[in-house]
Backbone bond lengths (Angstrom), bond angles and torsions (degrees), N, CA, C in turn:
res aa  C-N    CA-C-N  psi(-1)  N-CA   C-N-CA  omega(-1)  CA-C   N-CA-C  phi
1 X - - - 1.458 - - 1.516 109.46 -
2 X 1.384 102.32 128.80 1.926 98.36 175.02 1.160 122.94 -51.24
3 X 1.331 135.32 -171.98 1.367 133.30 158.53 1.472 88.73 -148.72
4 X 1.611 111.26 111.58 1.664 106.29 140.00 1.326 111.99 -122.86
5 X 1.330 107.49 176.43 1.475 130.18 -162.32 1.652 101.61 -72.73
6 X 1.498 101.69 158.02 1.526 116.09 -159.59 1.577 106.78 -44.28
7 X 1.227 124.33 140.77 1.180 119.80 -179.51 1.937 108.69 -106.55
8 X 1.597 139.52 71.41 1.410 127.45 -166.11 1.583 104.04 -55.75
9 X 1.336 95.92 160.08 1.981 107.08 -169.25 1.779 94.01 -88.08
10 X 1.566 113.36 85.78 1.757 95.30 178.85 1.683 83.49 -138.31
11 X 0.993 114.14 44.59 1.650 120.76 165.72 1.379 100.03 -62.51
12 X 1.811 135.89 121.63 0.947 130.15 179.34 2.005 115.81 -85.74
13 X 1.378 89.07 -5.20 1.772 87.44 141.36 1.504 142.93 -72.33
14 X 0.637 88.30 -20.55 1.833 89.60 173.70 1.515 114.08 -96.19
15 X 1.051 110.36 132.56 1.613 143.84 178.88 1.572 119.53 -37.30
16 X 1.089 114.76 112.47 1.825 103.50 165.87 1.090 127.98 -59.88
17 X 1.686 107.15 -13.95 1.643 77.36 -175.41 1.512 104.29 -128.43
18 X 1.292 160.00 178.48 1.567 140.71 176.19 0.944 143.10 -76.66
19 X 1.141 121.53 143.20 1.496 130.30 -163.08 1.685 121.33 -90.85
20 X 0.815 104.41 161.67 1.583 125.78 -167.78 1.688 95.38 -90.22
21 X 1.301 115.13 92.10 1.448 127.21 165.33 1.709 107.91 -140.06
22 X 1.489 87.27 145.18 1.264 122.03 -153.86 1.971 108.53 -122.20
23 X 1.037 118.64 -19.42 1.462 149.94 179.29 1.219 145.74 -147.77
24 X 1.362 112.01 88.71 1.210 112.27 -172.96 1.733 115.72 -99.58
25 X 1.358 124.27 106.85 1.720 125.76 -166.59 2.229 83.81 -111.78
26 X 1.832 76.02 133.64 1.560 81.07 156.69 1.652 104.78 -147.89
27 X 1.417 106.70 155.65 1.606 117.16 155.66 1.386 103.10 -62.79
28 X 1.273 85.94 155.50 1.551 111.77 173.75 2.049 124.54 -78.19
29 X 1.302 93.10 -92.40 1.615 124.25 160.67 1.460 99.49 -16.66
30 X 1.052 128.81 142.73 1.801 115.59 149.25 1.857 107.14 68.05
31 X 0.851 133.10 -27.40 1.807 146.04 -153.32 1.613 119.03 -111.43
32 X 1.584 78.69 -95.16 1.926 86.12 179.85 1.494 101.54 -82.33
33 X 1.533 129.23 -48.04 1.523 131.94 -157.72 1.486 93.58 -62.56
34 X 1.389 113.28 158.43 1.696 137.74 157.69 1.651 114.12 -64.82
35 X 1.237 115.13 158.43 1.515 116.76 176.98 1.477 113.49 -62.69
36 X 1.566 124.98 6.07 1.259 134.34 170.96 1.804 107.91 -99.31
37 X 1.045 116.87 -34.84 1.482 128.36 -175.40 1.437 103.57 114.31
38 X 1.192 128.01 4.87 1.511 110.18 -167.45 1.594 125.99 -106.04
39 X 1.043 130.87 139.46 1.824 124.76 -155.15 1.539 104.99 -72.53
40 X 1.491 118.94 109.24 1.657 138.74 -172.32 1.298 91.77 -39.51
41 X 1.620 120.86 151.61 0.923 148.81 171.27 1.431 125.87 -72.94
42 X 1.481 101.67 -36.59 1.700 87.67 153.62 1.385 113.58 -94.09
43 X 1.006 148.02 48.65 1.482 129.85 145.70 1.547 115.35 -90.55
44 X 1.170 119.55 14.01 1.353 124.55 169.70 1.572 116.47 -102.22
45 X 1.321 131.58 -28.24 1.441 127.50 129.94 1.199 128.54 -11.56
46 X 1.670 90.99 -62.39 1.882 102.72 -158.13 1.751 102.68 -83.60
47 X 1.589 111.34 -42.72 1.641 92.49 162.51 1.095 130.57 -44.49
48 X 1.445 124.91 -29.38 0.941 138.23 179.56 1.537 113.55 -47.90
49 X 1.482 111.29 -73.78 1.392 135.74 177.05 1.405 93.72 -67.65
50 X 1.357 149.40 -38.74 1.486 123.30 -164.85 1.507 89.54 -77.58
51 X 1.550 126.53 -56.60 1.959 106.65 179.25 1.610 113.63 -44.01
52 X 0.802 131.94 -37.28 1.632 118.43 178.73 1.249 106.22 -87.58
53 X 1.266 140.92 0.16 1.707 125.18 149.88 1.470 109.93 -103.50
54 X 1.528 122.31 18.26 1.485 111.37 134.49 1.887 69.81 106.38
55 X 0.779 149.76 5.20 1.531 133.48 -147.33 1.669 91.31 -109.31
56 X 1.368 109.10 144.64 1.721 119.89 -169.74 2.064 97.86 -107.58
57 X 1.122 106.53 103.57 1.387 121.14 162.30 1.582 122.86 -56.08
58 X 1.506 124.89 106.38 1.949 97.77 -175.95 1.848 89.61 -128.85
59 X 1.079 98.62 134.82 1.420 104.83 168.10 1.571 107.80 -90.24
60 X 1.304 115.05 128.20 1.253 114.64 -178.43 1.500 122.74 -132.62
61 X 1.705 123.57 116.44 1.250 114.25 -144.84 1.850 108.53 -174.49
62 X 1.130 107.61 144.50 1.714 107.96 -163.94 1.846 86.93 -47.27
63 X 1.365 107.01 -51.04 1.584 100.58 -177.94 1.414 124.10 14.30
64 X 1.131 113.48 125.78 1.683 106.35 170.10 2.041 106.00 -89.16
65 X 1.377 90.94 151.21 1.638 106.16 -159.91 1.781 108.59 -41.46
66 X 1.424 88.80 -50.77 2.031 100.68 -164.22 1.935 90.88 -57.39
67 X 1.591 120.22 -42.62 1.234 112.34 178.48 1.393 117.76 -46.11
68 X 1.525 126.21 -70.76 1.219 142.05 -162.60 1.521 95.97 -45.37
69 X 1.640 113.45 -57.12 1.747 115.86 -160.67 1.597 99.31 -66.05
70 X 1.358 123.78 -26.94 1.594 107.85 179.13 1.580 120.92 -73.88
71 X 1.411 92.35 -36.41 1.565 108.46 -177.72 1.848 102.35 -61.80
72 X 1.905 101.93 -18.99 2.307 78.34 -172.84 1.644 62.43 -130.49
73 X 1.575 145.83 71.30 1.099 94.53 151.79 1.861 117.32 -107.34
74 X 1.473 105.28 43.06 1.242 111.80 157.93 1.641 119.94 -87.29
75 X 1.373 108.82 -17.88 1.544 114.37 163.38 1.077 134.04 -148.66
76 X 1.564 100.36 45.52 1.404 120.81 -176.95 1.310 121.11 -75.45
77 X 1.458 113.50 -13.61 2.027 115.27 -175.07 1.292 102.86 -57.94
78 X 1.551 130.26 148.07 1.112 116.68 171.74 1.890 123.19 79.53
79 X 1.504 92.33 -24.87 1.826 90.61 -171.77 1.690 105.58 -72.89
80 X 1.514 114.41 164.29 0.992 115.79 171.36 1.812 113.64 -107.31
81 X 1.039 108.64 126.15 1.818 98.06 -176.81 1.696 107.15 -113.62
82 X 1.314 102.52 115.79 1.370 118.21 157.97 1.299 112.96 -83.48
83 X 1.705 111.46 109.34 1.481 84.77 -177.88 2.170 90.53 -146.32
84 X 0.962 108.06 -159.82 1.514 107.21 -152.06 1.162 135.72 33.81
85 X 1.274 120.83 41.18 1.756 140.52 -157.14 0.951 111.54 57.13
86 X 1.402 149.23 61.82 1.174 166.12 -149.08 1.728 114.16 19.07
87 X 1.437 115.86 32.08 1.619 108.29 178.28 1.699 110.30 -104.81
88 X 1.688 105.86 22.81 1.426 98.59 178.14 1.749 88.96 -149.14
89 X 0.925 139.97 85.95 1.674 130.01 156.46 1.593 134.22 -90.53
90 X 1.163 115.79 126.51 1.706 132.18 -142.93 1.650 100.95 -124.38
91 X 1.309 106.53 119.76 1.628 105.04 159.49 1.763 105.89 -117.76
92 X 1.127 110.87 145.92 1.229 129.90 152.64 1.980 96.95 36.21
93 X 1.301 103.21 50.89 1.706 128.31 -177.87 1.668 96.71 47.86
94 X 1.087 138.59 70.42 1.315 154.34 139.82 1.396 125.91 -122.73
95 X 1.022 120.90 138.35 1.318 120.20 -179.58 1.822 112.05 -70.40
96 X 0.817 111.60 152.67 2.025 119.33 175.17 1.351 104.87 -116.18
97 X 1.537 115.33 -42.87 1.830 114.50 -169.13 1.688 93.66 -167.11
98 X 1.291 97.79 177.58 1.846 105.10 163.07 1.782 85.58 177.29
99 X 1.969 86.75 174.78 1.644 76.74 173.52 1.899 68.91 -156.02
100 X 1.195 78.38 140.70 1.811 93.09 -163.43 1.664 92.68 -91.13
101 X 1.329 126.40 164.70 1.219 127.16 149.23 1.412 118.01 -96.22
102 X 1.357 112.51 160.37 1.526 124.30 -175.06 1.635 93.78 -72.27
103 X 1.565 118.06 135.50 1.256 133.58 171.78 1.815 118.55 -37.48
104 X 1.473 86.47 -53.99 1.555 109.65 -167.62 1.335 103.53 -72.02
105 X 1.265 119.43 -36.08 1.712 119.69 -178.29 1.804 103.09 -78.29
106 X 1.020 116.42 -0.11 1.762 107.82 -166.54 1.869 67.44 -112.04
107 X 1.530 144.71 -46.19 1.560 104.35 -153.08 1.975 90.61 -83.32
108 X 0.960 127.69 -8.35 1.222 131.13 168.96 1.948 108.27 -53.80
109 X 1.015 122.58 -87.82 1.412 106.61 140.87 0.968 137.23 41.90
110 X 1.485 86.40 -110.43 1.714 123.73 156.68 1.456 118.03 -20.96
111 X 1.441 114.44 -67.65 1.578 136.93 -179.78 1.539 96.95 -59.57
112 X 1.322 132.85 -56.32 1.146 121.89 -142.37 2.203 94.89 -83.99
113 X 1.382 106.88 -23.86 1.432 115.32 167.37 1.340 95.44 -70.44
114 X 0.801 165.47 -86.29 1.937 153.06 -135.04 1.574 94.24 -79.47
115 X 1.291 137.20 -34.83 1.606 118.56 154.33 1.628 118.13 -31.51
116 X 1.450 96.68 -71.36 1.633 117.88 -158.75 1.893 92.05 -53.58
117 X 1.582 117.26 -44.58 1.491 123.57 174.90 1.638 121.79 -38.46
118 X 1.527 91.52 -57.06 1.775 128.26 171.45 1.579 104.27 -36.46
119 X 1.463 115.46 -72.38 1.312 137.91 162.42 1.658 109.45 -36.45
120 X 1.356 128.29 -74.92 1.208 108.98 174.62 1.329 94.70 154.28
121 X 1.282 122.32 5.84 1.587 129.44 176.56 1.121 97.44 -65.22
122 X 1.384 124.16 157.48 1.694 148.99 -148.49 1.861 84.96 -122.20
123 X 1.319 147.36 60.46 0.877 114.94 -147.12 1.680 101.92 -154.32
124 X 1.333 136.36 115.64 1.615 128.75 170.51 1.185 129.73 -129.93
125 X 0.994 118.01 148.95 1.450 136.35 175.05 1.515 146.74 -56.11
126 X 1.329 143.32 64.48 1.368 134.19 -166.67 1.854 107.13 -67.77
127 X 1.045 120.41 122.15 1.112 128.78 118.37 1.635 138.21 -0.90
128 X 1.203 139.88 54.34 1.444 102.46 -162.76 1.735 102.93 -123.90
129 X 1.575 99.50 120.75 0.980 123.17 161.13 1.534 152.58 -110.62
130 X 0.901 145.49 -172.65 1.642 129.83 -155.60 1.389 104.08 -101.75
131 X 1.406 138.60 -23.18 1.216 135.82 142.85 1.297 119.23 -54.04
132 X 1.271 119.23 -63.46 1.413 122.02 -164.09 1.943 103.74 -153.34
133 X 0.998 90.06 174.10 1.862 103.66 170.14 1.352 127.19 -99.55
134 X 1.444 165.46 121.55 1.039 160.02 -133.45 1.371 123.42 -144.90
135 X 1.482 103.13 100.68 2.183 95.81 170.13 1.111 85.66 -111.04
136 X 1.836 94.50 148.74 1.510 118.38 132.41 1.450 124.87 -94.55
137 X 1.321 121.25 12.71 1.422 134.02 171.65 1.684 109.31 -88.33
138 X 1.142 141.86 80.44 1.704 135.50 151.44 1.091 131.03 -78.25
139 X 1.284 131.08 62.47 1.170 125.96 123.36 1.135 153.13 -85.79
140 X 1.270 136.90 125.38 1.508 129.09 -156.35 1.352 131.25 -32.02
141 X 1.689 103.45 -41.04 2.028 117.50 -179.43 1.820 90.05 -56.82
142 X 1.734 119.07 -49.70 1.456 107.90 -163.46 1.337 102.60 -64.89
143 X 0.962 118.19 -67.25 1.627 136.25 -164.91 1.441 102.88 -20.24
144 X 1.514 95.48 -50.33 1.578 98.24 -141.52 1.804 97.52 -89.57
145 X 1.317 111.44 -17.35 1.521 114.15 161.56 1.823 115.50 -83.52
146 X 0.821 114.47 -35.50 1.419 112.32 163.25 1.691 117.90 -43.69
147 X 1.569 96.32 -55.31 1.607 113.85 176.09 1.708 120.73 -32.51
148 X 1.327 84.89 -55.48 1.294 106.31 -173.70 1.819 106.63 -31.07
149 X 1.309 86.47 -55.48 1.954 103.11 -162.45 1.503 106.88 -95.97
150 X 1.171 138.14 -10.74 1.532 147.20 -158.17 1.994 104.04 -137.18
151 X 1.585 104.79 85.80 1.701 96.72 -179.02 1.568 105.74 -78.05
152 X 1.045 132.82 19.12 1.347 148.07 -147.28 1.602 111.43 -157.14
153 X 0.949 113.45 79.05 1.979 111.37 -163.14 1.569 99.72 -139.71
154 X 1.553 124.26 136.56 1.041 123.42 -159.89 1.560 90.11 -136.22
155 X 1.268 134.34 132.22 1.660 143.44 144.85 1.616 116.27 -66.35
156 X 1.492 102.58 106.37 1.604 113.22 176.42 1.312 108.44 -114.79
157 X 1.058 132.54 145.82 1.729 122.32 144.90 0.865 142.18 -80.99
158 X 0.934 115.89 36.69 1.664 130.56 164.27 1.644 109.27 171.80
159 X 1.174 101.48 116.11 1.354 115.93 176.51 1.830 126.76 -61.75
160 X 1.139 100.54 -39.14 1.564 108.58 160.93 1.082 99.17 -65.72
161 X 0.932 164.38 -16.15 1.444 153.44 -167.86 1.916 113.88 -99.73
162 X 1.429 108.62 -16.96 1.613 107.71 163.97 1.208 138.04 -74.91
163 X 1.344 112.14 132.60 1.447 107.68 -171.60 1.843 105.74 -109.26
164 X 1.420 98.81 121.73 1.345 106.29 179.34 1.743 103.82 -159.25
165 X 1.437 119.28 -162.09 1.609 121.00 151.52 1.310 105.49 -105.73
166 X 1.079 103.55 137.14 1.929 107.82 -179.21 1.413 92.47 -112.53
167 X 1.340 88.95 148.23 1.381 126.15 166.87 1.483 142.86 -96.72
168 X 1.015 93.20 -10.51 1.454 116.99 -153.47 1.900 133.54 -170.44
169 X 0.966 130.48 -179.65 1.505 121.01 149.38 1.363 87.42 -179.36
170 X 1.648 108.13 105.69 1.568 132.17 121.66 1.266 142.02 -30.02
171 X 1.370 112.53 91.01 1.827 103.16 168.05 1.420 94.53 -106.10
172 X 1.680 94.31 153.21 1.384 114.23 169.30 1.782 108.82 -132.01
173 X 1.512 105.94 109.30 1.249 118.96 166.96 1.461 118.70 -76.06
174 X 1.443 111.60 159.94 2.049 100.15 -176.41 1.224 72.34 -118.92
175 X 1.709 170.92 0.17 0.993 143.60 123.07 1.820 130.05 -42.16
176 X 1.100 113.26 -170.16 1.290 102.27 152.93 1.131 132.65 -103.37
177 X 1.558 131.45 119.20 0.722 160.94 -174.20 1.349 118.30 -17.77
178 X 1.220 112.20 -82.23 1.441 125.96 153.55 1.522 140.70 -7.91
179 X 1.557 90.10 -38.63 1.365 105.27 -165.51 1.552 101.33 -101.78
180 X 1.660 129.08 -9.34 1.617 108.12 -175.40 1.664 87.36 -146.62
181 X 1.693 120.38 -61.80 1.161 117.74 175.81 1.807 127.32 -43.70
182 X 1.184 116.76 -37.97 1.516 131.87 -157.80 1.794 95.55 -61.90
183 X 1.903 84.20 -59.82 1.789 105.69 -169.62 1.305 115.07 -64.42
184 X 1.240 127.99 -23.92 1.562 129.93 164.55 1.616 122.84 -69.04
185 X 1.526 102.54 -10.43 1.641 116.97 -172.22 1.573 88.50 -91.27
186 X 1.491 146.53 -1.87 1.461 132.69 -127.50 1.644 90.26 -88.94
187 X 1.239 124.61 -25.98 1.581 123.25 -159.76 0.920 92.65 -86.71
188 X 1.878 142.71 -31.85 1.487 119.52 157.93 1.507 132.92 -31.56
189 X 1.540 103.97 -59.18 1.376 121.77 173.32 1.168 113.66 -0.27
190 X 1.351 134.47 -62.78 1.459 144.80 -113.58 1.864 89.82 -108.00
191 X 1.327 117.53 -22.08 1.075 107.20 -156.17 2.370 98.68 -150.12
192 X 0.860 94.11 15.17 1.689 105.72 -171.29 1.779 108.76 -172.88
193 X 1.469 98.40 140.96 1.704 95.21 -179.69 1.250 111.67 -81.44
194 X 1.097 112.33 123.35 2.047 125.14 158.34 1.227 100.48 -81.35
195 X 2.053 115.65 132.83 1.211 93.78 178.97 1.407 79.42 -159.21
196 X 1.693 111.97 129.68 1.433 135.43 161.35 1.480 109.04 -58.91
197 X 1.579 124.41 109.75 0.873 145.75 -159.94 1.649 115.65 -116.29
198 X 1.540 111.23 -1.34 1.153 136.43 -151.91 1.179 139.18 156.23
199 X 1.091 130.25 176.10 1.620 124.70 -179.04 1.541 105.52 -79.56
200 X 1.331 117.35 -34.29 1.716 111.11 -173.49 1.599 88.14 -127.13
201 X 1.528 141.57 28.10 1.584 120.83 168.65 1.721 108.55 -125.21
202 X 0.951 120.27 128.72 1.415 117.28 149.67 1.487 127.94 -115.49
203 X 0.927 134.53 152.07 1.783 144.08 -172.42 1.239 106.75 -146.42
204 X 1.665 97.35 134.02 1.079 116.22 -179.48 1.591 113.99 -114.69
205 X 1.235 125.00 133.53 1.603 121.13 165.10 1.363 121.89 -161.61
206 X 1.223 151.22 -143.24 1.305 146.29 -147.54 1.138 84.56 -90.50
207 X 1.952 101.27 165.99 1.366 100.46 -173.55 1.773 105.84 -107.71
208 X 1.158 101.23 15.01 2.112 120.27 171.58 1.794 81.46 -89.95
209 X 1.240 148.92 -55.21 1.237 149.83 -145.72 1.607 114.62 -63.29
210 X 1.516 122.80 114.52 1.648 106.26 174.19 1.570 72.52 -170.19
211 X 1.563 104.64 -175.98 1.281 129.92 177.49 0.946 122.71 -96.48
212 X 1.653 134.44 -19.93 1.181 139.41 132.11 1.315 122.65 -24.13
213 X 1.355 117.58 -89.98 1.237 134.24 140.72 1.663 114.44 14.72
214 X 1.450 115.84 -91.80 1.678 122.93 166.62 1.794 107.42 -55.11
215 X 1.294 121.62 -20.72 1.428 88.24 -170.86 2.140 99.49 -91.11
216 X 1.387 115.53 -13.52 1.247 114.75 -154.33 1.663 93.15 -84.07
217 X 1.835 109.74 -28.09 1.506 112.61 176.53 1.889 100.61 -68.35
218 X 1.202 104.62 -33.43 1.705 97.09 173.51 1.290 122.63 -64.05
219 X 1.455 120.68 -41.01 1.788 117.80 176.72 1.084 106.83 -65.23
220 X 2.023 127.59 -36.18 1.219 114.48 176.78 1.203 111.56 -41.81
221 X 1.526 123.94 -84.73 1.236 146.99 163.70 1.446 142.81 4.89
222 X 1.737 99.43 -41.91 1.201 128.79 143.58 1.787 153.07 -86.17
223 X 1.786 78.79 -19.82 1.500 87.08 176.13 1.591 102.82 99.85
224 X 0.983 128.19 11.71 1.626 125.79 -159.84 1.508 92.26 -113.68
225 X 1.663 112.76 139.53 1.172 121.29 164.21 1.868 113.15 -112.44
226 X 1.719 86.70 -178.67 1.526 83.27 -164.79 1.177 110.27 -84.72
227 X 1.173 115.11 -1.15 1.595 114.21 173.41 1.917 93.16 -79.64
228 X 0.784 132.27 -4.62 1.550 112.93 171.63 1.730 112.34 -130.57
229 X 1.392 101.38 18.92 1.609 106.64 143.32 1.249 148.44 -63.94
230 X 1.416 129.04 130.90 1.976 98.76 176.52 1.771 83.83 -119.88
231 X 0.926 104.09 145.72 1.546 116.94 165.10 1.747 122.85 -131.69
232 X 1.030 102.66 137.51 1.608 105.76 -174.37 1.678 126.25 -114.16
233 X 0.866 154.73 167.91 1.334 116.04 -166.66 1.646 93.29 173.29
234 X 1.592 130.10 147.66 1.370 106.46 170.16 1.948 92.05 -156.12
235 X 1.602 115.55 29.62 1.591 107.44 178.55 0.854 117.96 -154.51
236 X 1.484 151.35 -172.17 1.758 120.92 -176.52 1.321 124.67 -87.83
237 X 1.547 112.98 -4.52 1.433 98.79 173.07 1.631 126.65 -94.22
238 X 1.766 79.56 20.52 1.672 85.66 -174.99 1.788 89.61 -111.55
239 X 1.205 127.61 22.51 1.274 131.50 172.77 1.845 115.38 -48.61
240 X 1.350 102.59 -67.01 1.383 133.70 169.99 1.360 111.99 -54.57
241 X 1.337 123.28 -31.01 1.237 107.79 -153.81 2.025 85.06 -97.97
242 X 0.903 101.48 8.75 1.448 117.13 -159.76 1.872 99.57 -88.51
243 X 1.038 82.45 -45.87 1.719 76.97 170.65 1.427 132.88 -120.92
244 X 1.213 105.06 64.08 1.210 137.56 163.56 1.410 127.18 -106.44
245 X 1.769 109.94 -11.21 1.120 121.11 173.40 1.352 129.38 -121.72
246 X 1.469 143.30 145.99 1.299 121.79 -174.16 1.081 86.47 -91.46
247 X 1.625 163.12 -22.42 1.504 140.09 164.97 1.478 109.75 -92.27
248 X 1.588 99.57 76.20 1.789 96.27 169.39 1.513 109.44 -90.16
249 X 1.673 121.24 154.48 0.829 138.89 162.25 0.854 148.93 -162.13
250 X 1.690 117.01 125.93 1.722 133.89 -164.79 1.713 108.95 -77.61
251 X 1.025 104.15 126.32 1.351 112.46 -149.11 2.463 74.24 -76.67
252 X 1.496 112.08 169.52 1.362 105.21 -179.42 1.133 125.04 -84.03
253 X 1.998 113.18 -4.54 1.551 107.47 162.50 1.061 117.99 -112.24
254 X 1.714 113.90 52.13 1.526 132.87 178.03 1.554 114.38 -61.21
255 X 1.029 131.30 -163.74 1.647 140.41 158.69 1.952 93.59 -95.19
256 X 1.308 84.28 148.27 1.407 87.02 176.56 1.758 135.94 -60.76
257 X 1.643 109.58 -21.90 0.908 131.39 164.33 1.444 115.71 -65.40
258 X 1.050 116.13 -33.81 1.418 120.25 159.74 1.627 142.50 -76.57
259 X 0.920 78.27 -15.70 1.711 106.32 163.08 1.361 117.38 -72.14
260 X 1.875 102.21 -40.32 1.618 101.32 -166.85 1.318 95.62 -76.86
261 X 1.628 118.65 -37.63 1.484 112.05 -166.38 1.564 125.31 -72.96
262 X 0.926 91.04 -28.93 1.731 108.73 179.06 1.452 111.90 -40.67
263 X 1.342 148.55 117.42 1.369 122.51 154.57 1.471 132.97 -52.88
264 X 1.199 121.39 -18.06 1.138 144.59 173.54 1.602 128.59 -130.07
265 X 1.412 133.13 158.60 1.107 154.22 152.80 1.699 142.90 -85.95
266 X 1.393 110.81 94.70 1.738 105.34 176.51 1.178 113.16 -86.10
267 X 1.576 102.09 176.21 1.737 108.68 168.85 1.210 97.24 -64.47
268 X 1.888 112.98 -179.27 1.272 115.32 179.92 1.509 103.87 -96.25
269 X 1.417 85.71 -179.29 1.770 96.37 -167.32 1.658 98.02 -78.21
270 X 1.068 134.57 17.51 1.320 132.28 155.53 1.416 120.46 -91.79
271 X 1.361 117.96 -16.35 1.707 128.86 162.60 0.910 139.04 -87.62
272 X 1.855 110.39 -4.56 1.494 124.13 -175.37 1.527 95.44 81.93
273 X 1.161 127.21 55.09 1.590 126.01 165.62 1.193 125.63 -9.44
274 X 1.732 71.30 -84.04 1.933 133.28 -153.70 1.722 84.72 -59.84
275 X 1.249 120.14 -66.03 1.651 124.69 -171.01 1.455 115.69 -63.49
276 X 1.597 102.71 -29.95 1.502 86.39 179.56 1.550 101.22 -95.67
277 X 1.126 135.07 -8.85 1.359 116.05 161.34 1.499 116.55 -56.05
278 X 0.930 94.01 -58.44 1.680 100.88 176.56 1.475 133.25 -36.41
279 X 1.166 95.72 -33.12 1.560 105.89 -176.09 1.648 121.82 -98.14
280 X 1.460 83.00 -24.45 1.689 105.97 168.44 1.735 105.60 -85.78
281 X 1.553 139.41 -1.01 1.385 107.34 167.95 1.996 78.36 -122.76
282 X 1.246 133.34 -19.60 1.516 103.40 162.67 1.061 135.83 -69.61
283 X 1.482 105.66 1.27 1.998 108.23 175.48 1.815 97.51 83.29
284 X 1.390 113.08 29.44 1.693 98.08 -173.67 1.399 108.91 -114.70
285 X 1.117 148.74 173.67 1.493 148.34 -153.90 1.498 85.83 -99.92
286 X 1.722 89.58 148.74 1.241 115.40 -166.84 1.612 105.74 -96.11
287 X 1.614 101.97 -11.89 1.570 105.76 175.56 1.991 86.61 66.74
């Protein structure tokens, strides 16, 4: 993840006075979380005040589902969760959409991760499914980075061998990603999205599957247009989900690609961005 210097909100595009939003979706990682990972302390205020102006909160984020709902489930009623890059979205423990992957293409995957292992890549595989998440990799360095993103993680021996709907398949390299894991995924490409999710994650899943994608089936759904979207976003799989809104924004220690796409620019997620954007186009105190 880049790091540039503070970015203040004095874009002479944006409006003095507040805008008419109806949806506010953010990433997690890099975005809404603190340089510790943990969800800022005032955003529990502002849920507050966004449910009584009618306004729909969605966290949106590779996150696996059971994660996201523990992490808000002080104000989760009502929330919308985008979560496994938008191929699983959950309200109030109901499903809204998903787009499963084909069995056979996730142990495909599978195989081509215990190669890259074989070889000498530092490198494993999650599982992620709608029950739960799945390694056959235990060792503590994986585990405990897997953890992070999966509150729901199960030890199998052998991953072809689970029966669930998948969603997904997570590798997590302790190199960078990019540089050995990404390029070995390339024969997916052609037919499923590969998508740098991070400095050490990539995920793979349908190629209808992104966060874009789930949030644009949500405005349908609701009636919400993109002129009363806010979207936040700071890595490439928040590319897509990026233009779905006419107030998109790359938070300022985005990937650079995200920067270009963004119509706009926040502080970084070390300044409380995500919140002070928010409060600065709803007209609400900046505290």
């Amino acid at each position: 993840m880049s790091t540039t210097p503070s970015c203040p909100l004095t874009a002479p595009e944006l409006p003095g006075e507040p805008v008419d939003i109806r949806l506010v979706v953010t990433d997690m990682d890099g975005t809404l979380l603190d340089a510790a990972g943990r969800v800022p302390d005032g955003l529990w205020p502002l849920l507050a005040e966004l449910r009584r102006r009618g306004v729909l909160f969605s966290p949106a984020s590779g996150r696996q589902y059971a994660t996201l709902a523990r992490q808000f489930a002080a104000a989760a009623d009502g929330m919308v969760f985008v979560a496994e890059n938008g191929t699983y979205v959950v309200r109030d423990g109901r499903e809204l959409s998903s787009d499963p992957l084909d069995p056979a293409v996730a142990a495909r995957i599978v195989a081509t991760t215990r190669g890259l292992v074989a070889d000498g890549v530092d490198v494993g595989a999650v599982l992620c499914g709608k029950k739960s998440a799945y390694v056959e990799r235990t060792d503590d360095a994986f585990v405990t980075e897997a953890s992070k993103y999966y509150a729901l993680l199960r030890t199998v021996e052998d991953l072809t061998a689970v029966e669930d709907e998948f969603l997904k398949v997570a590798l997590y390299d302790f190199g960078p990603v990019d540089r050995t894991t990404a390029p070995a995924l390339e024969p997916f490409t052609s037919t499923h999205q590969v998508v740098v999710s991070g400095a050490h994650w990539v995920d793979i899943m349908n190629p209808t599957a992104n966060k874009g994608a789930a949030v644009r089936r949500l405005q349908h759904d609701l009636g919400i247009t993109p002129a009363q979207t806010l979207v936040f976003g700071d890595y490439l799989n928040d590319l897509e989900m990026l233009d779905t809104a006419d107030w998109s924004f790359a938070m300022a220690n985005a990937h650079p690609d995200v920067l270009r796409r963004a119509r706009h620019v926040a502080p970084p997620h070390t300044e409380n961005g995500v919140l002070r954007t928010v409060a600065r186009l709803l007209g609400l105190p900046t505290g």
